[in-house]
C-alpha positions in Angstrom: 0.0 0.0 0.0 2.6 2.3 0.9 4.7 1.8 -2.5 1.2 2.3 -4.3 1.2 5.7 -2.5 4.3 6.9 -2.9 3.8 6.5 -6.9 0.2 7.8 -6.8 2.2 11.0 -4.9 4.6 11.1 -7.9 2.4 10.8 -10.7 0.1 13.3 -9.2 3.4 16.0 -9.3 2.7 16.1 -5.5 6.2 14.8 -4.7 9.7 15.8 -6.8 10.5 11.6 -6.4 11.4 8.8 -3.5 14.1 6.5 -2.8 13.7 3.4 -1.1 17.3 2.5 0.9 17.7 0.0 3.0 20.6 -1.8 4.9 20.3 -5.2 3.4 20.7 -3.8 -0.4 23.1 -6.2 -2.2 26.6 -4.2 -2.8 26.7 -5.3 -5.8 23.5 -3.9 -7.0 24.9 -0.3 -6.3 25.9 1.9 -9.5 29.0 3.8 -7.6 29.5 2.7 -4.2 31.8 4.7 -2.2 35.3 3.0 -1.7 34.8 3.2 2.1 31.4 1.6 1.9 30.4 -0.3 5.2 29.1 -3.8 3.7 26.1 -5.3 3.8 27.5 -8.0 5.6 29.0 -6.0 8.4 25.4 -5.2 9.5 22.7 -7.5 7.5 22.2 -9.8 10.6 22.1 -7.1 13.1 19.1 -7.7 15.5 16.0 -5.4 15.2 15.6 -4.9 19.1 18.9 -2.5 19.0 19.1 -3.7 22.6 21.8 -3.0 23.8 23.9 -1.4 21.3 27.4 -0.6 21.4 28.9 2.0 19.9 30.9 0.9 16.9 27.7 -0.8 15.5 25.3 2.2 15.8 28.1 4.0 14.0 28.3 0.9 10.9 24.4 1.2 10.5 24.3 4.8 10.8 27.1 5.3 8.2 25.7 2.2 5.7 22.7 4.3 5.7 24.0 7.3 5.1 26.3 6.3 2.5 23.3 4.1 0.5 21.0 7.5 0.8 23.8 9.6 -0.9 24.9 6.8 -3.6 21.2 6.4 -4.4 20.4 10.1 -4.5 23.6 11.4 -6.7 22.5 8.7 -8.6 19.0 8.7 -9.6 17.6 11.9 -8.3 19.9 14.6 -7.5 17.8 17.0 -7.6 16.0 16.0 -4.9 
């Protein structure tokens, strides 16, 4: 439902355009990943309760997220 939404947004001129990122995208599947790119293995099997977490893996997720947001932005929308 939610995709169908975003596209009815976009079609409608309501919304410039949306990215879906997420921390499991395959590396491989990236056009220009950054050569300091945290892989997907480094955080695909991280637990979902975040309880507790330390402090190197917050920053791994935080900075795969990051980096997958840019790569996917520059790439396909940079207008955004």
């Amino acid at each position: 439902m939610t995709f169908d939404l975003l596209h009815r947004l976009k079609n409608s001129g309501k919304i410039d355009g949306f990215l879906l990122p997420y921390l499991g995208q395959n590396d491989s599947a990236l056009p220009c990943p950054p050569k300091d790119l945290v892989p997907r293995d480094a955080t695909f099997d991280y637990p979902t309760d975040f309880d507790p977490m330390s402090q190197e893996d917050l920053q791994l997720l935080a900075k795969r997220g990051e980096q997958l947001t840019r790569n996917l932005i520059e790439t396909y929308h940079p207008d955004l």
